[in-house]
C-alpha positions, 0 to 999 in steps of 0.5 A: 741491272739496278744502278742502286747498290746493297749499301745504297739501301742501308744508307738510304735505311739508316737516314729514314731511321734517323728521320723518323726517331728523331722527328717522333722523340720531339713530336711526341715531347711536344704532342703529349704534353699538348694532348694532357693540355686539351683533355684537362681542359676541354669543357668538363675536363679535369681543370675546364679552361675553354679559352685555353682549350679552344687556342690549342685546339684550333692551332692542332686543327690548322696544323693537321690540316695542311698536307704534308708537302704543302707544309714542307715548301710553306716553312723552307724559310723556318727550316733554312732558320733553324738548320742554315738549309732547306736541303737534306736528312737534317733539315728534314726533321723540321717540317717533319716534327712540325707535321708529326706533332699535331698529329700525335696530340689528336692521336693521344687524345683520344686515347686519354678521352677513352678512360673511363669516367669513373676512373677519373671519380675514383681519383677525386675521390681519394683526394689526389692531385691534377698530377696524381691523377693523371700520372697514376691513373689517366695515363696508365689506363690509356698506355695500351691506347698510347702505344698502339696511338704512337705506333699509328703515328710512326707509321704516318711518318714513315710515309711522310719521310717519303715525300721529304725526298722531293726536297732532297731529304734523303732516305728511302723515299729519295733513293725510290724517286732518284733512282727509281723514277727519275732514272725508270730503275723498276728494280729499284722502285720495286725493292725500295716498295718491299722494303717499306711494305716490310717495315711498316708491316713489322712496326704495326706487329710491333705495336699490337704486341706491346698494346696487347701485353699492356692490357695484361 
């Protein structure tokens, strides 16, 4: 008999919930913009900056190098910093957005790097601006890229949120390791598998679906 209560599960679901859209809404807000930084100004970019590109791009790679357990015990000093704990869903988000990021900025620009040349040449050619062009023609063509970029990324932090619950982060990966291996409850282990399969599973459908209507 699990120890583990229907009600466990929906708190455990609305603490990654919690995680999760918090964690991607301030990566995505710090990714993106990072993103547009690297293709404007990679060398033949819209606006060539190489210093400035080769700066953010090694910061994105060094980011993206450390896994994300690794990155959760380097910055306990930033967290307690920022949240007054090192412990709990809260204090979760800093490694969290930390990790998520980096991750979404390589993801978006690939995306934006996937727009046609001759997209961008139309825009010069009909005299618009850096923002014009990118607002008006570098995003919308890469919107169906983006989505299916982000949904990639929300998946990468749901997974990510499970391994917050060794520091005590909460949600479903907590409730797995607490429960399910640390007190051997299979039934437990088992549900919090399904429910995470169930989840991961309805956020790609989701994703392919808006990505398919974008390219509409």
């Amino acid at each position: 008999m699990s120890r583990v209560t229907p009600e466990m599960y929906l708190n455990a679901g609305a603490e990654t919930a919690y995680m999760v859209g918090i964690a991607l809404a301030i990566g995505a807000l710090i990714g993106i913009p990072l993103a547009l930084l690297m293709v404007i100004t990679r060398p033949g970019g819209l606006r060539p900056q190489p210093a400035i590109y080769q700066v953010v791009n090694v910061v994105v790679n060094i980011l993206r190098s450390l896994p994300f357990v690794i990155l959760m015990v380097a910055i306990v000093p930033l967290t307690r910093l920022i949240t007054g704990t090192s412990i709990g869903t809260t204090a979760a988000l800093v490694p969290l957005t930390i990790y998520i990021a980096p991750f979404v900025a390589r993801l978006i620009e690939q995306s934006l790097l996937e727009v046609s040349p001759g997209i961008l040449e139309a825009a010069d050619s009909m005299g618009a601006t850096l923002w014009q062009t990118i607002r008006y023609f570098l995003l919308p063509e890469a919107k169906a890229s983006i989505i299916l970029a982000l949904t990639t990324a929300t998946v990468g932090l749901i997974s990510a949120t499970a391994m917050a619950g060794y520091v005590g982060g909460g949600g479903v990966g907590d409730l797995a390791l607490s429960y399910g291996y640390q007190q051997f409850d299979t039934v437990a282990m088992v549900i919090t598998v399904i429910i995470l399969i169930v989840v991961v599973q309805g956020i790609q459908s989701l994703g392919n679906y808006l990505s398919r209507r974008a390219r509409d």
